[in-house]
N, C-alpha and C positions, 0 to 999 in steps of 0.2 A: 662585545657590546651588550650590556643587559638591556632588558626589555623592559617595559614601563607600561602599565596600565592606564589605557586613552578616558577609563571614568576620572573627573577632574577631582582635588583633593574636597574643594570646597564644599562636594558634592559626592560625601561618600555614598558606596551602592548600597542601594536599599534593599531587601531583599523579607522574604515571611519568614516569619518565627519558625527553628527548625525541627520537623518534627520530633515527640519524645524519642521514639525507636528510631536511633541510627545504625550505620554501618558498625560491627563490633568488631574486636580487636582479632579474636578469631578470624572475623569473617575477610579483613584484610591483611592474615597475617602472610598468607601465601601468595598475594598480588604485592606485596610489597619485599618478601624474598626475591620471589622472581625477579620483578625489574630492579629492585637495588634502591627503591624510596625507602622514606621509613612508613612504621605503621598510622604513625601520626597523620603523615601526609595522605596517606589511604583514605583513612576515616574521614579528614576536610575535605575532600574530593568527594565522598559519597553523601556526607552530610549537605555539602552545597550543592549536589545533584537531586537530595531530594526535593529541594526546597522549589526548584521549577515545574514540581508536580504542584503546587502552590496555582490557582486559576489568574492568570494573567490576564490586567485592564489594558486598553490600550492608550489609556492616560499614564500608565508606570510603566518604566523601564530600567532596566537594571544597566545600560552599556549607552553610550553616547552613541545614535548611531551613525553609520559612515554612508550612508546611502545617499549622501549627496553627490558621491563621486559614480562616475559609469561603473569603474572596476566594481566597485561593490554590490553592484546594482545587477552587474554581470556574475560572480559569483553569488549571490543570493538566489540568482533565475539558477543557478545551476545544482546547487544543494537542492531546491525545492522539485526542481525538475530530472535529475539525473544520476541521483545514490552519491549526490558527490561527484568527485570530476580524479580524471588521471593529471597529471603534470602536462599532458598532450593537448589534452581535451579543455584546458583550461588558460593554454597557453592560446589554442583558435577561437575559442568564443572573447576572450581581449584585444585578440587582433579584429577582429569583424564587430566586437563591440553590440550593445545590450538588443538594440532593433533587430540587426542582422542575425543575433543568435535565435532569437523568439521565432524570426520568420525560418532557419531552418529547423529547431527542434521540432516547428508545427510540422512542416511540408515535407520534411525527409520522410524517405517511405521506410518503415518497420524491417533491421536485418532478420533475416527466419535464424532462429538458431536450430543447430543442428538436431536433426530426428534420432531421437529417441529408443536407442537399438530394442529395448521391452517393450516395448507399447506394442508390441503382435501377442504378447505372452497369454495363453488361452486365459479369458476371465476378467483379463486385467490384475491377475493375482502376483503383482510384484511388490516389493518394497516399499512405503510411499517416499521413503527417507532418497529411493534414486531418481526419483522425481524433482523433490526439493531441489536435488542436490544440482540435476541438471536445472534448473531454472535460476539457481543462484552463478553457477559456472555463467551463463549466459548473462546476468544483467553486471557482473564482473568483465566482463570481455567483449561485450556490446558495441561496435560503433554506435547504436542510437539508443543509447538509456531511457530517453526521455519514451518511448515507446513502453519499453520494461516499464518503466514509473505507471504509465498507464493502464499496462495491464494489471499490475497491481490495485491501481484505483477501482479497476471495474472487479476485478476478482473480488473485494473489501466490498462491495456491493451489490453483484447479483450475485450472492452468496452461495456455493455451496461447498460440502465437504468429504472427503473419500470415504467415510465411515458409512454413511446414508448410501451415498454413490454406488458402494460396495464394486466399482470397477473402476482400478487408476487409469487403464486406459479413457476409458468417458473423462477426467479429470485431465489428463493429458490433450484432449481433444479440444477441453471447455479453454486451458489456456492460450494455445494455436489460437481459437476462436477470437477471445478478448485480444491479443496482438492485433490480430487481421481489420477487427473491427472500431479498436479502440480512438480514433479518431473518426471516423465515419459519420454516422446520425444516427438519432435515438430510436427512431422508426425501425429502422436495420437490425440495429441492435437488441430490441425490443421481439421481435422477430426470431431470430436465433436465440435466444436468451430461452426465448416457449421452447422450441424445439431439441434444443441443446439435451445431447442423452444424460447429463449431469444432471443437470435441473429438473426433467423430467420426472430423477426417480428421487433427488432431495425434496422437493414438494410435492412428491406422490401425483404428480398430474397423468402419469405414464398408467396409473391405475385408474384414470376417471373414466367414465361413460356416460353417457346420455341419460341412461335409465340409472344410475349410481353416479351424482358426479362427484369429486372431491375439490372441497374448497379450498384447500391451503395455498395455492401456486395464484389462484384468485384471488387471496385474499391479499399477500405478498406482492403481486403485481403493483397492486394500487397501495398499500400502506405503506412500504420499504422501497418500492423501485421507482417510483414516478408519482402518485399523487401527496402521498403521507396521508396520516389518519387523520379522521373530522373532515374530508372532502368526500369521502362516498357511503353509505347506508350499509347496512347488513344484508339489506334486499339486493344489493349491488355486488356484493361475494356471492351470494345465491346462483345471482344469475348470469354473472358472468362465468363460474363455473359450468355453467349449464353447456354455454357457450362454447366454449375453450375444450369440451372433451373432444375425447377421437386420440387423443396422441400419443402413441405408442415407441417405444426405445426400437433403434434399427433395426432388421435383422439379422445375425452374422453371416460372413461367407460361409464358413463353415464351423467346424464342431472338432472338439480335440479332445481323446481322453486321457483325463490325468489323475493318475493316482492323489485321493485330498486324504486318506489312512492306511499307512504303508502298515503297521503294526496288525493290522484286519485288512490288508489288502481292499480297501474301498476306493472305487472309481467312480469317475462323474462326469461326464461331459459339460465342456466348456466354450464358452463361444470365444471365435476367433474370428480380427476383421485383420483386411488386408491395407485400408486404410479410413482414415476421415469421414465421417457419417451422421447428419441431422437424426433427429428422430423423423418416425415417417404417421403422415395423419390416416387414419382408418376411419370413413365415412359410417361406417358400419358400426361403430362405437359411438358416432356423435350425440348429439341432440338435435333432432328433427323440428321441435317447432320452435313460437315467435319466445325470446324474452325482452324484458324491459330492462333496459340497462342505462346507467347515468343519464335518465332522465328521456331517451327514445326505447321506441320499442316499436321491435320488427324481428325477423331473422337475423341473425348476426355470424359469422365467423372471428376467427383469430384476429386476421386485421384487424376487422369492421371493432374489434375489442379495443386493438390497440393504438388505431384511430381514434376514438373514441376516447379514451384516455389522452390524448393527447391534445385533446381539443378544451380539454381545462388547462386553466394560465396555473393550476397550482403544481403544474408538472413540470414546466419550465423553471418553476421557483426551486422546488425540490432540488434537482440537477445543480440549479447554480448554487444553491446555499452548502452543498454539500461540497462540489468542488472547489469554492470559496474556503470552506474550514480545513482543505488539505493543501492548500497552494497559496492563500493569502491571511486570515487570521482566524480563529478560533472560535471569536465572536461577531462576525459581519454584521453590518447595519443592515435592518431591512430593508433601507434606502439604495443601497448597493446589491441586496439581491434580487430585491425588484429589476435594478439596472440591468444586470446582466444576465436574467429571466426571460427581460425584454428582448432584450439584444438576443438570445438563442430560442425564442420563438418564431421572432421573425423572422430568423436565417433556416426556418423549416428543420430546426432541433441540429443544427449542424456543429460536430462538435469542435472542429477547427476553428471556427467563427467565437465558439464560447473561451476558448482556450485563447485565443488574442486577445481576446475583450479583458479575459482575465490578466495576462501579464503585460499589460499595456494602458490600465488602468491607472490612474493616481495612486487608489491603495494598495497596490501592489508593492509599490516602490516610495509609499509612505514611512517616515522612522519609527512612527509607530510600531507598524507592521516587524521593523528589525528584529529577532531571533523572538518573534512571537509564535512559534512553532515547534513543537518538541518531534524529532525524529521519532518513526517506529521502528522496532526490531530491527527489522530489516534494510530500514535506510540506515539506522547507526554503525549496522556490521558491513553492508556493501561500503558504505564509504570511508569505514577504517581502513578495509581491505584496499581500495583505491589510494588511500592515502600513502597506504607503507608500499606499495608496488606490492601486494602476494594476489597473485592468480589463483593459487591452491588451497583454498580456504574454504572451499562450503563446504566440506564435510563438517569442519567446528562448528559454522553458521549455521547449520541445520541442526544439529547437538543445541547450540545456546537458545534456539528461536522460543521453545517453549517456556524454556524459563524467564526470560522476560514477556511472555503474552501475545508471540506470536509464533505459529507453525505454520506453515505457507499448507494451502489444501487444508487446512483444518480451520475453520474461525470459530470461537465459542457458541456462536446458534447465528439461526439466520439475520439478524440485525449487523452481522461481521463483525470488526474490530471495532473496538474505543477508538478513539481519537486524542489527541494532542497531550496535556497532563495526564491521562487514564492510563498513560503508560508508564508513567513515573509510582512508584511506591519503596516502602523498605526491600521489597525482597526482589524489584526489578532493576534497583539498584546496585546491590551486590551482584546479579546477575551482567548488568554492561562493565562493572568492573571486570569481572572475572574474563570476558568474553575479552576485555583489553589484553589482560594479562596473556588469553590465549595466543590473542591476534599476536600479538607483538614476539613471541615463541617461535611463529611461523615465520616470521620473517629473519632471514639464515643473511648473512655478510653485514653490508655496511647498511645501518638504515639512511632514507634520504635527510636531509640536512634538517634537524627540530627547528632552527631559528626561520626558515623557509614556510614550515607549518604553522607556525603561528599565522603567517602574515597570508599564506595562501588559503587557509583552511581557516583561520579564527578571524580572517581582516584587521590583524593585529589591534583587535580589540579586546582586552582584558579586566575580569575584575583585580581589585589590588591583592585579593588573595590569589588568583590564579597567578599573578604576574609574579606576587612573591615567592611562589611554590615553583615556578616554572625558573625563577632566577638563581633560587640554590637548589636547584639536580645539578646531581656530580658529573653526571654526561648524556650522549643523545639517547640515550634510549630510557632513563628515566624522563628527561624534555620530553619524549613521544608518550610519555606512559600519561602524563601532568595534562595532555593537551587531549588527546584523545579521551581520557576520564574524565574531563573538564565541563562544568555544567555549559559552556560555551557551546561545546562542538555538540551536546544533545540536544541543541537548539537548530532551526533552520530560519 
């Protein structure tokens, strides 16, 4: 039975002008050996992939959408929430239906994935790629993705990166952390976030003192983490720096010598922990007297900072606009961030509370809202891998991450990743091709049935070129190549 494209004829899809520089014949000639399309089909696939880097209104849409039905409404909560879904995982959130899924994705508590046999290695001088690699193995094999998702969100946010860090182990610790935390309150969170050995030495806070403080982790608190800029003064970095020193990275248990120049036989000692460790605050380094800070002034500590912070409504707003552009649209009404601002101030910054309000909302599950979302890196490959059943796939997904614009533990500077179309370009498009062409490599015997992915994975919702592309492949494994490349499935 061929497949047919649910946009109506009378009403063909509209879509933006496609950019000059497309996918080149080169560039598809090797994704289109591989799976067996031609090169043509490569090219309409890349070309119409770039065109959703295009900024979507929420007055235009390109696909009829199906969100009037629960199922849809249930896989849509589940692409947004969980890298995509296995055949399992998608079969239980249908049976228990859109409410019942919301309330366990909230409430389930975080599986720990497994520890990290490196993370004792003196220095934290391993690889970062066996890091990646185990955190991708993990949001792959997850009973609670929606957790993975999250720590993702907060890593994309209190940003740091192993190059600064200069120890994966601290990198390894800051993720543990974001799982543990990532539903909790902002308080909390805000909290370890200071303290965290990652952060400490990404924002140089680990170097401040009382008689020398450094601004930067001051200044980042309030502009990127909770108030954004134009709500506090330059007087307010000053002095909440002032505030904030004393905090120094752990101490290790011990000390290990490793040769770092075998050639000149150079050694060095390295710190070794035995496990999990805040930074620790040294009174002796702080600032002893009063500052003035958002508007009081007295003595202050860490708290009393990040109290204080807190106590402006534009931190609330921050939080919800942000998680608003990763989970519901790109361009939220202030009407709607206010709402949900609301709504997680007065649940005493709780993020459980925010996270309902959010999928439980009208715009959530408005058609607008339908594939107004464009996957990042990382959602695209976790949930191809999910699609085709391969387990054994991050080592590609850590190989492809960069060249589409993401490397997990790396974000281009503190402000994190882009967001939604920022991920779309010429050459991030060739790059999700290619990464198809890899995925689909990995996966050895029978793939699962193409005509099932349509309807599981796309809501057998089609444009008329995908429908037409996807209706003459010779067989299922160019169907998989058509749908996974498909500007469809890089939408959520």
């Amino acid at each position: 039975m061929k497949l047919v494209s649910l946009a109506p004829i009378e009403q063909p899809v509209t879509l933006p002008p496609t950019p000059k520089r497309g996918i080149t014949r080169r560039q598809a000639l090797a994704a289109a050996v591989v799976t067996g399309v031609g090169v043509g089909v490569v090219r309409l696939l890349g070309g119409s992939m770039q065109q959703i880097g295009s900024p979507r209104t929420a007055t235009t849409t390109d696909w009829i959408s199906p969100l009037g039905s629960e199922s849809a409404r249930v896989m849509q909560l589940l692409r947004r929430t969980s890298f995509g879904y296995t055949q399992a995982q998608l079969d239980a959130a249908l049976s228990d239906g859109f409410n019942k899924t919301v309330d366990r994705l909230i409430e389930t508590k975080p599986a720990d994935p497994p520890t990290l046999a490196v993370a004792n290695t003196p220095g934290g001088r391993f690889p970062i790629q066996q890091l990646q690699q185990w955190w991708i193995d993990h949001m792959l094999s997850t009973p609670t993705p929606f957790a993975e998702r999250m720590t993702l969100f907060w890593h994309g946010h209190f940003t740091s990166d192993y190059r600064k860090a200069a120890d994966d182990t601290f990198m390894y610790w800051q993720n543990l952390t974001w799982r543990r935390m990532a539903m909790t309150d902002l308080r909390s969170m805000l909290m370890q976030v200071t303290a965290d050995p990652a952060m400490l030495r990404y924002l140089d806070l680990a170097t401040s003192t009382g008689q020398s403080p450094n601004e930067n982790y001051s200044r980042e608190l309030m502009e990127l983490f909770t108030m954004g800029a134009g709500n506090f003064t330059e007087n307010d970095v000053r002095e909440g720096a002032k505030a904030l020193a004393g905090w120094q990275v752990p101490p290790p248990d011990t000390y290990a010598t490793v040769v770092v120049d075998k050639a000149n036989n150079v050694t060095r000692k390295l710190p070794v922990y035995s496990g999990q460790k805040p930074g620790v605050f040294n009174a002796r380094r702080a600032y002893k007297g009063s500052v003035t800070y958002l508007g009081q002034t007295g003595a202050l500590d860490t708290q009393g900072v990040i109290d204080r912070i807190l106590a402006q409504p534009a931190t609330a707003a921050l939080i919800a606009n942000k998680v608003a552009q990763h989970f519901v649209t790109a361009r939220p009404s202030t009407t709607y961030v206010k709402k949900l601002g609301d709504t997680f101030r007065r649940s005493n910054y709780d993020m459980k509370t925010l996270m309902r309000a959010v999928f439980t909302s009208p715009e959530f599950s408005a058609n607008q809202s339908y594939r107004s979302l464009v996957k990042s890196p990382t959602e695209f490959m976790v949930h191809t891998g999910r699609a085709l059943g391969v387990t054994s796939i991050s080592k590609v997904i850590t190989a492809a991450g960069s060249g589409m614009g993401q490397s997990l533990f790396d974000p281009p500077d503190v402000n994190g990743w882009p967001n939604n179309e920022s991920w779309i370009s010429s050459n991030t498009v060739v790059e999700r091709v290619n990464f198809t062409t890899s995925a689909l490599a990995q996966a050895k015997g029978t793939l699962p049935p193409a005509s099932d992915a349509v309807h599981k994975h796309l809501d057998g919702v089609l444009s008329p070129q995908t429908a037409s592309l996807f209706n003459q492949a010779a067989d299922d494994r160019a169907r998989w190549f058509i749908t996974l490349a498909s500007p469809e499935f890089q939408l959520k």
